[in-house]
VOGU-3710 file (C-alpha; in Angstrom, 3 decimals, decimal comma):
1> xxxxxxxxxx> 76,989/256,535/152,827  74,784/253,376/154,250  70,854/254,302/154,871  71,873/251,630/157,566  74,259/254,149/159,466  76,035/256,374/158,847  78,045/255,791/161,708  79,234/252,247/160,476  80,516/254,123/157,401  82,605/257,097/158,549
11> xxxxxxxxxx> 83,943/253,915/161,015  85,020/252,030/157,959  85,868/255,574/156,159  88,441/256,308/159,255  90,555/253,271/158,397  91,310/254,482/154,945  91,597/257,773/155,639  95,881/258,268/156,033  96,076/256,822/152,808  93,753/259,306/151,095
21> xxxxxxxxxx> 94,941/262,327/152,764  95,874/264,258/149,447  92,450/263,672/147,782  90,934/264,668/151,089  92,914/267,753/151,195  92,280/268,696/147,475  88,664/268,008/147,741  88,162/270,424/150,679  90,748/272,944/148,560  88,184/273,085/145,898
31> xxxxxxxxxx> 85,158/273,383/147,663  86,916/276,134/149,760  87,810/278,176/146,630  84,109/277,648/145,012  82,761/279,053/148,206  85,124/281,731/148,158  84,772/283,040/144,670  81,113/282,876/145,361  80,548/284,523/148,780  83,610/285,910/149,699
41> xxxxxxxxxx> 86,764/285,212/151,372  86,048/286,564/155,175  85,072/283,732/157,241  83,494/285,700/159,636  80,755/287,054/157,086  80,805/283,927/154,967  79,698/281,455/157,151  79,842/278,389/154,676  83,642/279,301/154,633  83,954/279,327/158,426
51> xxxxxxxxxx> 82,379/275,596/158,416  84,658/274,388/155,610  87,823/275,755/157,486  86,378/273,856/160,675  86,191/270,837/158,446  89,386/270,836/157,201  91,255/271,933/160,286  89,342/268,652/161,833  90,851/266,762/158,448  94,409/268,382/159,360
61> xxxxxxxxxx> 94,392/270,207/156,262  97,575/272,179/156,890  96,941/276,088/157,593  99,104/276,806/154,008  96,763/274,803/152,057  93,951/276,375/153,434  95,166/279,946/152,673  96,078/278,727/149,691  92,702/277,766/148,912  90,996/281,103/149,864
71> xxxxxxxxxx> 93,721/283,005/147,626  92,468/281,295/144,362  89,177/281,595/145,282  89,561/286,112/145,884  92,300/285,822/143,004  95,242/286,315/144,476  96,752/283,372/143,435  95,884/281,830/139,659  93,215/279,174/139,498  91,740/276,796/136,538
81> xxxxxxxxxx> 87,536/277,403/136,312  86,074/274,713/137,584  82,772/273,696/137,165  80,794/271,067/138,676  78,720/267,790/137,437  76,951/264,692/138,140  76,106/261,148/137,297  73,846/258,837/138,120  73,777/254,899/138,017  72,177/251,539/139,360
91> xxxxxxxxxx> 73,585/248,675/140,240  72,081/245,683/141,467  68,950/247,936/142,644  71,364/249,987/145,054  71,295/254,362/143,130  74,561/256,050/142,928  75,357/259,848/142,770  78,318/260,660/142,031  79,209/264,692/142,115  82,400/266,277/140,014
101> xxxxxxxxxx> 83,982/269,089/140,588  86,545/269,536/137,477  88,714/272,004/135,054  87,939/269,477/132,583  84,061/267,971/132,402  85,236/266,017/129,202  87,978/264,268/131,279  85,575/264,052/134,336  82,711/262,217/132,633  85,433/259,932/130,160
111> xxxxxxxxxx> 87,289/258,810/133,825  83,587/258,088/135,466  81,968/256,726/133,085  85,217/253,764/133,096  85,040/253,024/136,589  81,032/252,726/135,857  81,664/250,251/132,689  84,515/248,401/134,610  81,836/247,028/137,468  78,857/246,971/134,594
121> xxxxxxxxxx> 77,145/249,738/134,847  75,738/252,504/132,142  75,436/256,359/132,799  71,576/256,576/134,379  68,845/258,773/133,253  69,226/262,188/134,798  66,413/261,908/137,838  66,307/257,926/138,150  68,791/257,808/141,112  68,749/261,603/142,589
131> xxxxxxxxxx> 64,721/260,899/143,306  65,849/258,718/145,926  67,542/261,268/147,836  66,785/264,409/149,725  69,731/267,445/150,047  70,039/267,756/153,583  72,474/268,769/156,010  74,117/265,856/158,304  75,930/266,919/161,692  77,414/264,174/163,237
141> xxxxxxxxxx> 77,983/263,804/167,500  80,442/261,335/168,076  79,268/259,518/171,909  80,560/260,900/174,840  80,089/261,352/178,639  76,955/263,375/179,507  75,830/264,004/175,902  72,469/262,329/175,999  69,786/262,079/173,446  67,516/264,468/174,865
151> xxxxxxxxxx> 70,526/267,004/175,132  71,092/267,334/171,698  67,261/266,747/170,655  66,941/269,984/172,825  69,421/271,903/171,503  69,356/270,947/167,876  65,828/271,392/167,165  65,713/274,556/168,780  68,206/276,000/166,388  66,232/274,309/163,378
161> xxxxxxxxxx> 66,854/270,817/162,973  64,267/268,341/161,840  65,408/265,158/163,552  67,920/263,517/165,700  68,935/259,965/165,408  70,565/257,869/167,848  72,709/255,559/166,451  76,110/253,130/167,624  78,757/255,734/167,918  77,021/258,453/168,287
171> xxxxxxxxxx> 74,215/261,459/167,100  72,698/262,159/163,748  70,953/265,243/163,290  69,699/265,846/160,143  68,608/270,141/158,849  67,726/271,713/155,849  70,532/273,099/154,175  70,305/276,856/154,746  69,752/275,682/158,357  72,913/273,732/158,967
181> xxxxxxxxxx> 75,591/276,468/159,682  72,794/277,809/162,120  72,311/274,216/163,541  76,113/273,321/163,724  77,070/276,453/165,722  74,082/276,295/168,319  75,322/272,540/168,860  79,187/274,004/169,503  78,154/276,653/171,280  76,313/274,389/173,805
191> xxxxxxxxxx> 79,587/272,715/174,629  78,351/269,149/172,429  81,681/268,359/169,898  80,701/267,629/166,866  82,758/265,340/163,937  83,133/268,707/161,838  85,502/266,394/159,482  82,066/264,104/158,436  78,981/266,513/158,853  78,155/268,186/155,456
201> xxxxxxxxxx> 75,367/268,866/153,274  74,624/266,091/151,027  71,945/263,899/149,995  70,875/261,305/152,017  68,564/258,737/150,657  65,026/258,855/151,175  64,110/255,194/150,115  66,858/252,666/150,964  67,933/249,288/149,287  68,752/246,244/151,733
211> xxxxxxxxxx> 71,814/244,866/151,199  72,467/241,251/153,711  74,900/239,609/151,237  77,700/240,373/151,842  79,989/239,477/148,430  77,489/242,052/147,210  78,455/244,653/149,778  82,157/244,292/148,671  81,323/244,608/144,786  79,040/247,680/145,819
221> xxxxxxxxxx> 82,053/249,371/148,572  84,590/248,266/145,403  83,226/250,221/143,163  82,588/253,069/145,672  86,231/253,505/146,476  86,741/253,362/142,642  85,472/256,241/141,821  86,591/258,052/144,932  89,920/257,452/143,710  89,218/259,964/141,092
231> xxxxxxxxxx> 90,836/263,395/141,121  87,872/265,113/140,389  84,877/263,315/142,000  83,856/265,012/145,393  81,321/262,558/146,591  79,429/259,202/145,718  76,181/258,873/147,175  74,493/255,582/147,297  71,180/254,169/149,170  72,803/251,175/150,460
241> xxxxxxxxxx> 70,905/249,924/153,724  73,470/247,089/155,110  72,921/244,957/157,922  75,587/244,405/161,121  76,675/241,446/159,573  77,671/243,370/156,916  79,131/246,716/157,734  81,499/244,482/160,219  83,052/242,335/157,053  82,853/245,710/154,955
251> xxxx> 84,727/247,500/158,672  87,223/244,099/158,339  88,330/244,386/154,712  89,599/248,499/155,682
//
């Protein structure tokens, strides 16, 4: 994600995104099982389920996937234990996070740590990049007719958000992370669509590293869509702040 916008990157994310439709789809699977086999396989008294089926209906995850999903997580259906992990890294001043979910850490860490040595880069000390992020939840407004700022500052912080940013392309509201099912419904049920597909809980930097050149942008987005390429890596974080200039060659190379 780009402490610029996050906007610019869910534009340039959008481009990609026929061509990763099966790591898409297998990401969400996971995540929907984990949820499952921890809180329970009703969506309508697990609400972290209910979001995650929102998502991935707004991904196009087919319905048989989903179900599929759900079924490994109550075990009906057979499922490897997966467990989750994470790695940390700097490059050129610019902190990556990059989060595993895996039936195999060994394999996991071997496949990471590879992409990391390809573009020169060593497995960080556990802390040095994860200080520079907060775990927040991100709901994202796409623009539209007659959704103004003060509509959704209204509504969002009156179901618990903590702050709204306008932004090219749309709304930004940012929530604690037990408060973002809360927040997400109060914003659907006041008639305001929402980008279900991009709004998660994450972490979102809280100390950003400018970024104008842009051959350095490319090296940093290469490496990015390295590792998210992986099977088993569910997100890279990184506290990229990138300037127009830049997030329209990064929006031009797809």
């Amino acid at each position: 994600m780009s402490g610029h916008s996050h906007w610019a990157t869910i534009k340039r994310a959008k481009g990609a995104a026929d061509a990763k439709k099966g790591k898409i789809f297998s990401k969400l699977g996971k995540e929907i099982t984990i949820v499952v086999k921890a809180k329970g396989g009703d969506p309508n008294t697990n609400p972290t389920l209910r979001t995650l089926i929102a998502k991935a209906k707004a991904a196009q995850m087919p319905n048989d996937n989903i179900e599929r999903a759900i079924k490994k997580g109550t075990g009906e259906l057979e499922s490897a234990a997966l467990v989750d992990a994470q790695y940390e890294g700097i490059k050129g001043g610019v902190a990556f996070v990059v989060n595993v979910l895996t039936d195999n850490k060994n394999r996991a860490a071997a496949e990471v740590g590879n992409v990391f040595k390809k573009n020169g880069l060593e497995f960080a000390k556990q802390g040095s990049a994860t200080r520079l992020f907060d775990r927040l939840g991100q709901i994202m407004i796409p623009a539209a007719d007659g959704i103004t700022e003060d509509k959704v500052m209204e509504v969002a912080l009156e179901a618990g958000a903590e702050d709204v940013l306008a932004e090219d392309g749309g709304f930004t509201v940012k929530c604690q992370q037990g408060d973002f099912t809360t927040v997400l419904e109060a914003i659907k049920a006041a008639g305001i669509a929402v980008d279900e597909e991009n709004s998660s809980i994450g972490l979102v930097p809280n100390m950003t590293t400018p970024v104008s050149d842009v051959a350095t942008a490319k090296s940093m987005q290469k490496f990015i869509d390295m590792l998210e390429d992986l099977e088993d890596v569910q997100d890279v974080y990184n506290n990229m702040e990138t300037t127009d200039e830049v997030d329209a060659a990064l929006e031009a190379e797809g």
